[in-house]
C-alpha positions in Angstrom: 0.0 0.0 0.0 1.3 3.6 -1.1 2.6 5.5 1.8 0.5 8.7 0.9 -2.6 7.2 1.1 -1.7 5.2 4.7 -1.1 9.1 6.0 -4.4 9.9 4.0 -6.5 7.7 6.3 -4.5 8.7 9.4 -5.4 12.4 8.6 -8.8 11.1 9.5 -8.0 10.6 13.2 -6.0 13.1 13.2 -9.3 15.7 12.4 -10.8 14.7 15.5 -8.6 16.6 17.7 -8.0 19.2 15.4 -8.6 22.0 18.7 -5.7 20.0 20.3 -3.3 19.8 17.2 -4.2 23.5 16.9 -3.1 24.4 20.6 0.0 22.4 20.2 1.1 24.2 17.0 0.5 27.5 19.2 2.8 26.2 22.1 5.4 24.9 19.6 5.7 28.2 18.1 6.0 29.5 21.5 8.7 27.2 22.9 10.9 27.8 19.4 10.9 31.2 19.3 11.6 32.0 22.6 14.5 29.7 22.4 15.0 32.1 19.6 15.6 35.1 21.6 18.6 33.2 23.6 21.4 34.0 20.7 19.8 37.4 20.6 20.5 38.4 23.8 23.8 36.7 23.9 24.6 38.5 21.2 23.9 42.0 23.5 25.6 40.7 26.4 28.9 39.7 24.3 28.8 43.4 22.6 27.8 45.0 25.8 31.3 43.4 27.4 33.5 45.5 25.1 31.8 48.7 27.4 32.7 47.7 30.4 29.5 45.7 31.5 29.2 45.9 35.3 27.7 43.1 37.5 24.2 44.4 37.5 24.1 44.0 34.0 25.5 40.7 33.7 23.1 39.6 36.0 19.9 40.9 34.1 21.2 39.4 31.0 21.9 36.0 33.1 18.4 36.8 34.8 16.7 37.1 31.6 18.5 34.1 29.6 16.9 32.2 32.4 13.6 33.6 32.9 13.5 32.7 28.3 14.9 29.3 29.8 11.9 28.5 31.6 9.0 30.0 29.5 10.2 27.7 26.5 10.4 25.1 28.5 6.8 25.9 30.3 5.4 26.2 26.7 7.5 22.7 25.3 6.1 20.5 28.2 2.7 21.9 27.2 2.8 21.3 23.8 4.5 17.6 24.6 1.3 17.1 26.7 -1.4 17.8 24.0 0.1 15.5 21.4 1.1 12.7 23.2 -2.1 13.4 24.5 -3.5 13.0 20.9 -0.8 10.4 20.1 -2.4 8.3 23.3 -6.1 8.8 22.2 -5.6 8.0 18.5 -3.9 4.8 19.4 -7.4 3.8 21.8 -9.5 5.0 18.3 -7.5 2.5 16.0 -7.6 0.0 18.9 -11.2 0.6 19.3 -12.5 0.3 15.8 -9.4 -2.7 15.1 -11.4 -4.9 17.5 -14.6 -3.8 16.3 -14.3 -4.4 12.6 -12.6 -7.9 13.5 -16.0 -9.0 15.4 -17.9 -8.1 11.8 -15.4 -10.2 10.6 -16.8 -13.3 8.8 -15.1 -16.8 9.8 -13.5 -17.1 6.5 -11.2 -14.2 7.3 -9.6 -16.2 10.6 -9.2 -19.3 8.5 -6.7 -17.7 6.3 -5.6 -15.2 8.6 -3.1 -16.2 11.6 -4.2 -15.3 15.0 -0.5 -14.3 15.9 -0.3 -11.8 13.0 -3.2 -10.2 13.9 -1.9 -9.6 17.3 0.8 -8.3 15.8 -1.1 -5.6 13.7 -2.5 -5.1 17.0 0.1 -3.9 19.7 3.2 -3.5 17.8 2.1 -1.3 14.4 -0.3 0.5 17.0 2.9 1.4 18.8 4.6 2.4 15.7 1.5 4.8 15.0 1.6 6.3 18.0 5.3 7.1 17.6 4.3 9.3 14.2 1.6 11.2 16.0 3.2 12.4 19.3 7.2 12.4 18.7 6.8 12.0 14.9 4.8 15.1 14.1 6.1 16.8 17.4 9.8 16.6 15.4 8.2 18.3 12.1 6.7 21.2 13.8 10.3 21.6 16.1 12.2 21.3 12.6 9.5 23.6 10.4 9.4 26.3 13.1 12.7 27.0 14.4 14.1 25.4 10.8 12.5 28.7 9.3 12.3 31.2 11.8 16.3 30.7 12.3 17.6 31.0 8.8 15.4 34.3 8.3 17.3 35.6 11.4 20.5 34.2 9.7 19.7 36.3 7.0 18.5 39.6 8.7 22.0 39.2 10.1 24.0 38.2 7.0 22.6 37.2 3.9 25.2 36.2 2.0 27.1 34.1 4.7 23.7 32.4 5.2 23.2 31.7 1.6 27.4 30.1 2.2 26.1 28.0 4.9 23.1 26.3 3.7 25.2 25.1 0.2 24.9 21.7 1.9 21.4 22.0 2.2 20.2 20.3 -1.4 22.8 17.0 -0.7 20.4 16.9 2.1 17.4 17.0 0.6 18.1 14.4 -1.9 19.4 12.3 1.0 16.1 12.3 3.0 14.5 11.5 -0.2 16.5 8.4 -0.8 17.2 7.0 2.8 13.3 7.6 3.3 11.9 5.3 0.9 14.7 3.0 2.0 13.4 2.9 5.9 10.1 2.6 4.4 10.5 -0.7 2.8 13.2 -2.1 5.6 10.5 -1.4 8.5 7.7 -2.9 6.3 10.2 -6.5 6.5 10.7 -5.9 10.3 6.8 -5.8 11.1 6.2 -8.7 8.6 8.7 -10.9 10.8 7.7 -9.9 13.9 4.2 -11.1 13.2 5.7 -14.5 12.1 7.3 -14.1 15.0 4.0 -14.3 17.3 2.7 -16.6 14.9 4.9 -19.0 15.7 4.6 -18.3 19.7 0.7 -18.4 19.4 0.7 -21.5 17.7 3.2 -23.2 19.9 1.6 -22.1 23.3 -1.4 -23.5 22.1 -0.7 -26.8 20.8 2.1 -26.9 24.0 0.4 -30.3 25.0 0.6 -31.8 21.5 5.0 -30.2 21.4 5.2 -32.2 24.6 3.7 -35.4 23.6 5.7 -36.1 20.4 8.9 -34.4 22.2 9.4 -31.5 19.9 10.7 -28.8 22.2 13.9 -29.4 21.1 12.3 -28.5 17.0 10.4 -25.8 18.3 13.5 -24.1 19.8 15.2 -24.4 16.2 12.2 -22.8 14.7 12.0 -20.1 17.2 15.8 -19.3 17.0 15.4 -19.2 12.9 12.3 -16.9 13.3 14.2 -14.6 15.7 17.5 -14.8 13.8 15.6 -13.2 10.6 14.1 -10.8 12.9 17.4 -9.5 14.0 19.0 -9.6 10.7 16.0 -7.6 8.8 16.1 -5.1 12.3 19.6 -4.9 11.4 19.1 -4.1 8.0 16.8 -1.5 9.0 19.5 0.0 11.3 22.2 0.3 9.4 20.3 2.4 6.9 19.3 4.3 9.9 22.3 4.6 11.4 23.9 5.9 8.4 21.4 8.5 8.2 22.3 10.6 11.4 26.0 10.5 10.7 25.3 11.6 7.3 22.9 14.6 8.8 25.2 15.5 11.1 28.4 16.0 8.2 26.4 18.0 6.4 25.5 20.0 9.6 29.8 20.4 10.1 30.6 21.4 6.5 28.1 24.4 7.3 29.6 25.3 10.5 32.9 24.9 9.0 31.8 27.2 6.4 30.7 30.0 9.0 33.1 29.9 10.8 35.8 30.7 7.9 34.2 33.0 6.5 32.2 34.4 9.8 35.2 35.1 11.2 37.2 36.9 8.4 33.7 39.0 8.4 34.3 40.3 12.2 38.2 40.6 11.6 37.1 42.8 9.0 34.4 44.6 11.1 31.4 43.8 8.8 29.5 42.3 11.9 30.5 42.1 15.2 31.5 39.5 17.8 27.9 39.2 19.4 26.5 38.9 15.6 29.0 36.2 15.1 28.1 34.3 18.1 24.5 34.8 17.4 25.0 33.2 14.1 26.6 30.1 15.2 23.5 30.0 17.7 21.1 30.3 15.1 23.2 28.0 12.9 23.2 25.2 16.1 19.6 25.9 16.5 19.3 24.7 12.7 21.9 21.7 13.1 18.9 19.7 16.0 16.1 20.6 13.9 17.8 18.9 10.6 18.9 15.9 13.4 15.4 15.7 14.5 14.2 15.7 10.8 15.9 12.4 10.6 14.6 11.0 13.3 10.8 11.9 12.6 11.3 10.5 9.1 12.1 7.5 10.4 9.0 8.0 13.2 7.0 8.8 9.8 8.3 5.6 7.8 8.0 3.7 10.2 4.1 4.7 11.3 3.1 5.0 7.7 4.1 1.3 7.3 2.5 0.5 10.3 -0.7 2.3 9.5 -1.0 0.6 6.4 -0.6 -2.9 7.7 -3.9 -2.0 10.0 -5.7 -0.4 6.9 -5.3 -4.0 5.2 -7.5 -5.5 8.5 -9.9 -2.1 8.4 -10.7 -2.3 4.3 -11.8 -6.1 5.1 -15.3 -6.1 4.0 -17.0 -9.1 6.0 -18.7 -11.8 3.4 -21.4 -12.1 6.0 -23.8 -9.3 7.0 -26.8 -7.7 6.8 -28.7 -7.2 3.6 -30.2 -4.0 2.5 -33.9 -5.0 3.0 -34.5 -6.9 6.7 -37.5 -8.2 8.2 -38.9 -6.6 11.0 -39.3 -9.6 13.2 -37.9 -10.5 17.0 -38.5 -13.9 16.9 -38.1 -17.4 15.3 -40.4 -19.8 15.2 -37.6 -22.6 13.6 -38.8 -23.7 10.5 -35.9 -24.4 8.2 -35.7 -25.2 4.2 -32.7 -25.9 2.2 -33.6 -25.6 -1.6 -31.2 -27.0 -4.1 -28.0 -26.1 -1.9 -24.9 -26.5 -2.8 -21.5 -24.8 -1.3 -17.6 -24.6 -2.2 -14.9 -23.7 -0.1 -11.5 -22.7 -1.9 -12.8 -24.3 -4.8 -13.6 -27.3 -3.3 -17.3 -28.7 -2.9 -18.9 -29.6 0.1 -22.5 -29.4 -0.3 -24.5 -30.8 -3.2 -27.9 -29.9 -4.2 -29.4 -30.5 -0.7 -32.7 -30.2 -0.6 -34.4 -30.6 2.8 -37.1 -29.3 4.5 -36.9 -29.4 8.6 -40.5 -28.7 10.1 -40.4 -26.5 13.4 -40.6 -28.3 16.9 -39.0 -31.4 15.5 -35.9 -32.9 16.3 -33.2 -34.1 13.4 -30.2 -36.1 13.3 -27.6 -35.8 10.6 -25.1 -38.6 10.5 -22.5 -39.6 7.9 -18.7 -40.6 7.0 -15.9 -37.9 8.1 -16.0 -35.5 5.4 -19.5 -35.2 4.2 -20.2 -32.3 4.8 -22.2 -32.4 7.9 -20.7 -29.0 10.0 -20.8 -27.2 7.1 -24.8 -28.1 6.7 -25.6 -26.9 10.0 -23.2 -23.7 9.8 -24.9 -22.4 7.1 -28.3 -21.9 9.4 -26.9 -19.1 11.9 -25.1 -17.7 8.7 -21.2 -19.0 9.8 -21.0 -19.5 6.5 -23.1 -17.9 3.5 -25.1 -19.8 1.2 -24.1 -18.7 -2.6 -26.1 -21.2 -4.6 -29.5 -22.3 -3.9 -31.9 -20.9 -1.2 -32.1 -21.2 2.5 -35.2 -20.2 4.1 -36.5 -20.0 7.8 -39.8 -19.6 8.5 -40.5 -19.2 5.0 -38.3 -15.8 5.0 -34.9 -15.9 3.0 -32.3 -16.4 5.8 -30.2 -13.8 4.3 -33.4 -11.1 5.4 -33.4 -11.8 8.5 -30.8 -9.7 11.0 -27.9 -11.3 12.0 -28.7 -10.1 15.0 -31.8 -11.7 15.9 -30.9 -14.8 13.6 -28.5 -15.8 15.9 -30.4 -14.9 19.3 -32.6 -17.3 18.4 -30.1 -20.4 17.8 -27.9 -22.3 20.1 -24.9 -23.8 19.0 -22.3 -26.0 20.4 -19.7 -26.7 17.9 -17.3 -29.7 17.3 -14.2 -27.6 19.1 -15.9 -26.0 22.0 -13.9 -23.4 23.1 -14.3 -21.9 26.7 -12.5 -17.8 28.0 -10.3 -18.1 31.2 -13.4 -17.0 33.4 -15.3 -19.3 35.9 -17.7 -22.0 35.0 -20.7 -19.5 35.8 -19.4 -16.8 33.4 -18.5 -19.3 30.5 -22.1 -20.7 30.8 -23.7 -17.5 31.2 -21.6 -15.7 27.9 -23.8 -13.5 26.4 -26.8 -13.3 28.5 -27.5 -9.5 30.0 -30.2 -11.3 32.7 -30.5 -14.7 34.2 -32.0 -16.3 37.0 -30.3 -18.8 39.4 -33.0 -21.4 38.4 -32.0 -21.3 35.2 -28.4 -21.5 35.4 -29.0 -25.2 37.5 -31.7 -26.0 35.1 -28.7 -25.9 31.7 -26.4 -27.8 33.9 -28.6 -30.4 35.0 -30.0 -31.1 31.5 -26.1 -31.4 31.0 -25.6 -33.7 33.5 -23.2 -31.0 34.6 -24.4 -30.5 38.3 -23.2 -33.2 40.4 -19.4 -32.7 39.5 -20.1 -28.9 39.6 -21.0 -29.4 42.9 -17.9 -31.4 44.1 -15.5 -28.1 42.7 -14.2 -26.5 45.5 -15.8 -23.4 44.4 -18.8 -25.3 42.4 -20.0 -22.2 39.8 -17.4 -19.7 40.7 -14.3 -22.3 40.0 -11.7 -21.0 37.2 -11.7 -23.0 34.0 -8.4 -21.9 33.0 -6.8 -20.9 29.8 -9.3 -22.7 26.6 -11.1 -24.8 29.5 -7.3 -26.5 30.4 -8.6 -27.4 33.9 -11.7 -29.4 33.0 -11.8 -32.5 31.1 -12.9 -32.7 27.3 -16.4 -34.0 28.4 -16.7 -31.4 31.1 -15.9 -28.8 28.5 -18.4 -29.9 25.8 -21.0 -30.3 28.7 -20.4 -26.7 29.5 -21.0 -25.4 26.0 -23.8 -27.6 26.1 -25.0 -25.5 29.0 -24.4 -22.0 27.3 -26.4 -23.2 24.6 -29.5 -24.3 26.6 -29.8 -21.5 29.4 -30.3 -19.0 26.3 -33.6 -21.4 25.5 -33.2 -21.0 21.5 -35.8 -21.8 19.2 -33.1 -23.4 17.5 -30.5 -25.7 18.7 -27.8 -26.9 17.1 -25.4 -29.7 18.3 -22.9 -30.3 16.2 -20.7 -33.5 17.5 -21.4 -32.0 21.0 -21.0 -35.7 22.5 -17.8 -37.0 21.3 -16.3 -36.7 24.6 -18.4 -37.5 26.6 -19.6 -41.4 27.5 -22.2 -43.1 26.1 -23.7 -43.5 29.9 -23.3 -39.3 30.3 -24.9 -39.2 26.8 -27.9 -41.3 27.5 -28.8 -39.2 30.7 -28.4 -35.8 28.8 -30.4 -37.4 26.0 -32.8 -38.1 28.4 -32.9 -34.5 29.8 -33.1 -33.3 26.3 -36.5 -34.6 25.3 -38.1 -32.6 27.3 -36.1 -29.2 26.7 -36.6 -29.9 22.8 -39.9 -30.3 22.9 -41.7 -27.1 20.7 -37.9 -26.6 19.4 -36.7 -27.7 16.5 -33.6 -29.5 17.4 -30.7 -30.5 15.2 -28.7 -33.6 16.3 -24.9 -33.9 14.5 -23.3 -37.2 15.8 -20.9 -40.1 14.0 -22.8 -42.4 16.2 -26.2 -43.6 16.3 -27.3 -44.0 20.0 -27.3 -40.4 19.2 -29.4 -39.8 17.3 -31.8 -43.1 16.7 -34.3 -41.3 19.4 -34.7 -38.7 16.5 -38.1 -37.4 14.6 -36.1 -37.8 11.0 -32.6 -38.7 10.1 -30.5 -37.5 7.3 -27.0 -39.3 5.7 -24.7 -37.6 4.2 -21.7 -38.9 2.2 -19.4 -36.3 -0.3 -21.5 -33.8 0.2 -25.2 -35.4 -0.6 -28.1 -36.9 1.1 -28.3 -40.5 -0.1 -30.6 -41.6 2.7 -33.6 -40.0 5.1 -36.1 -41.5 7.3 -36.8 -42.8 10.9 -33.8 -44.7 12.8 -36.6 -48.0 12.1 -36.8 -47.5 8.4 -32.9 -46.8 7.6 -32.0 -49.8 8.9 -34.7 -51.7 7.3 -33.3 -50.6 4.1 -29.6 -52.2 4.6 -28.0 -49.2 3.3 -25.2 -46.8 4.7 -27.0 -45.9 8.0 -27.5 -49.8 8.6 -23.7 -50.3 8.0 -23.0 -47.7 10.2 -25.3 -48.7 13.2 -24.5 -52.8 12.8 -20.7 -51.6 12.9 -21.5 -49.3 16.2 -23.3 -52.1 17.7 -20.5 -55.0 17.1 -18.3 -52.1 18.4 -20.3 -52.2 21.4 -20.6 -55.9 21.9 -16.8 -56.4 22.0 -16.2 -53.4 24.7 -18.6 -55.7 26.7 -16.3 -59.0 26.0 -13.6 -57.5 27.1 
């Protein structure tokens, strides 16, 4: 992405504390040109000595250096205040609307996007933005207004020894323009690694139990140490252009000293200025040499933030694939009639789905069974819109799904997916996720029908006891038991339970089964499983196998018909007699 149009959509942010920016351009103009006044009245006291200067005197000229001294100071510490102030509060904006626009995010972003590389984006280029708007921008206005205000004072004094001085000023020029472009590109490199970077940390603290298990720390550390060794090398890279840079700034700044002081001083041997004009000169002319350092280092602040800034605008210009259409329904409830109509879906290319036609009346219960593969989560994602139908229609309550808000679409379901995923909060929060209001009663009602409430009750501190990271401190059946209970306690119309058994026993299963019947009753109810036991108890059954239904009916009348399903349940149930053999 172009650098201009990265500072474009900063300027943006920047426009919202335009009154502050405004004050600090007023206090920076303040602070720079009463520094200003420091040479000048050097420049008296030096001239003043020749007269025989008594102590009085000196002291009001010492007096008044410091009382300049303190005002520019006074008026720098306010100006640093209101734009790191700014700096500060842009950096919460972009933080803000970051997070936001990655909740309208659809799924298919995170599956091709790594969770580490979005961290990333989101502390470390935030940093580097920050770094533009307070020190960055607080650099150019130092460099623009003393910069300015000190060569036209240069020039009041002498013109043409001013003119001799700046000669090095051009080389300069074209050597911003050149190392610029270069930090650019190098600090673009240096962010891209260090997201690998917590890419690869993410992804190893994660799957810590699996690095453990096949004894790979020892190939983990090799991968980290290559991942940080081309982090150094590229932050290398970056500082030796860098570092180059204020050497190179500072040369130019000594041939223009060297210059004044030649012919400065042949111009007060020869009495065209005087001593105290000389000194102020050279005053002027240090002034000049910080602002020219501190151009350096705020085009690197600005290389560096504009990179940044465009690696957030590449998250921000994500449009999400799933949202709401133009023209909504005005309704609040579901009643959970569902209708697939000559479905089909693709994923990279590859297809899942095949014309599935299938109609699902409301307050019945379905189970969906087939091979690994088939295409069974990506059947039941498409009905709380995880996933957006593009060929065929999906309707609910005889209303195209796609008109109904997302919002109240998904109020209505509850889901427990195959990978149940539980925050570092206690039991009672994890359960309760999403709810604004609840009642004790039913809290114990979702973990009794989860069969959830006795073991609750031998935790030390039963609702209130700390899951851990992901749910580490409960067992897999535990977990799924407790997404079982999220889903329930929101008493959807809709309830989808995708594989939400596979850790848990077939005795557990039975008795939430059991507990289930009477909860689903008046819902419609949509049963995932790769066993049977599952879902035999069921008001219709559909198979699935690549992607089509090649068999529906009632757990009696699939197996009557010696197909797929009855292959299935005859190998589940020699499974079964074998486990009782042994």
């Amino acid at each position: 992405m172009r650098k201009s149009s990265n500072l474009t959509r900063l300027k943006a942010y920047l426009l919202r504390h335009k009154r502050n920016l405004i004050l600090a351009v007023f206090f920076s103009l303040g602070t720079n040109l009463l520094a200003l006044l420091i040479p000048y009245v050097l420049r008296y006291t030096i001239d003043d000595l020749k007269t025989l200067m008594n102590k009085e005197t000196l002291l009001l000229y010492a007096l008044l250096i410091v009382s300049i001294s303190i005002m520019a100071g006074f008026f720098r510490f306010l100006m640093t205040r209101r734009l790191m102030g700014v700096a500060f509060q842009i950096e919460y904006e972009l933080r803000n609307d970051l997070f936001s626009h990655l909740q309208k995010l659809s799924l298919s972003y995170f599956h091709k996007t790594k969770t580490g590389d979005i961290m990333a984006r989101a502390t470390n280029d935030l940093k580097a933005v920050r770094m533009l708007v307070g020190p960055g921008i607080r650099n150019l206005l130092n460099t623009i207004i003393m910069g300015s205000a000190a060569i036209i004072l240069m020039l009041i004094i002498d013109y043409k020894l001013t003119l001799y001085s700046l000669i090095p000023l051009p080389v300069l020029t074209i050597a911003v323009t050149i190392f610029s472009s270069r930090i650019f590109y190098r600090f673009q490199k240096v962010q891209e690694q260090f997201s690998s970077i917590s890419v690869g940390v993410q992804e190893n603290l994660t799957g810590i139990r699996v690095v453990k298990a096949y004894v790979q720390e020892g190939n983990e550390k090799r991968k980290f140490k290559q991942l940080n060794q081309d982090y150094m090398d590229k932050n290398i890279s970056l500082v030796k252009i860098w570092g180059l840079f204020f050497p190179f700034i500072m040369l130019i700044a000594g041939i223009g000293m060297v210059i004044v002081l030649w012919l400065g001083g042949r111009l007060v041997m020869g009495g065209k200025i005087s001593l105290g004009q000389f000194v102020q000169f050279n005053g002027y002319l240090m002034m000049l040499t910080w602002p020219m350092m501190a151009l350096g280092w705020a085009i690197n602040l600005v290389q560096r933030g504009s990179a940044s800034m465009g690696r957030l605008i590449e998250i921000l210009d994500q449009a999400p694939e799933i949202k709401d259409s133009e023209y909504l329904e005005d309704i609040r409830t579901l009643e959970g009639e569902i209708e697939f109509k000559n479905v089909s879906f693709a994923y990279d290319k590859k297809v899942i789905l095949k014309n599935i036609d299938l109609k699902i009346p409301k307050g019945i219960t379905i189970g969906i069974i087939g091979p690994t593969g088939s295409g069974k989560s990506t059947l039941v994602n498409l009905i709380p819109r995880l996933l957006e139908v593009r060929e065929g229609s999906l309707t609910i309550d005889g209303m195209e799904i796609k008109s109904i808000p997302l919002k109240i679409l998904r109020k209505n379901i509850g889901y427990v997916p195959q990978e149940t995923f539980l925050f570092s909060e206690s039991l009672k929060e994890n359960i309760v996720y999403g709810l604004e209001g609840f009642d004790e009663a039913k809290l114990r009602r979702a973990v009794s029908i989860s069969a959830l409430s006795d073991e609750i009750e031998r935790f030390s501190q039963r609702y209130e006891t700390p899951v851990g990271e992901r749910g580490v401190t409960l067992s897999g059946g535990q977990k799924q038991r407790t997404a079982l209970s999220r889903a329930i306690i929101r008493e959807p119309k809709i309830l989808i339970l995708d594989d939400a058994f596979s850790s848990v026993d077939v005795h557990t299963e039975e008795k939430i089964l059991k507990q289930l019947r009477k909860f689903r009753k008046r819902r419609t109810c949509i049963l995932v499983s790769h066993r049977t036991s599952t879902i035999e108890d069921a008001d219709w059954i559909v198979v699935l196998k690549d992607g089509r239904i090649v068999e529906q009916g009632t757990h009696e009348e699939l197996v009557a018909r010696s197909g797929i399903y009855t292959d299935i349940w005859l190998q589940q149930q020699l499974r079964e007699e074998l486990e009782k053999m042994a």
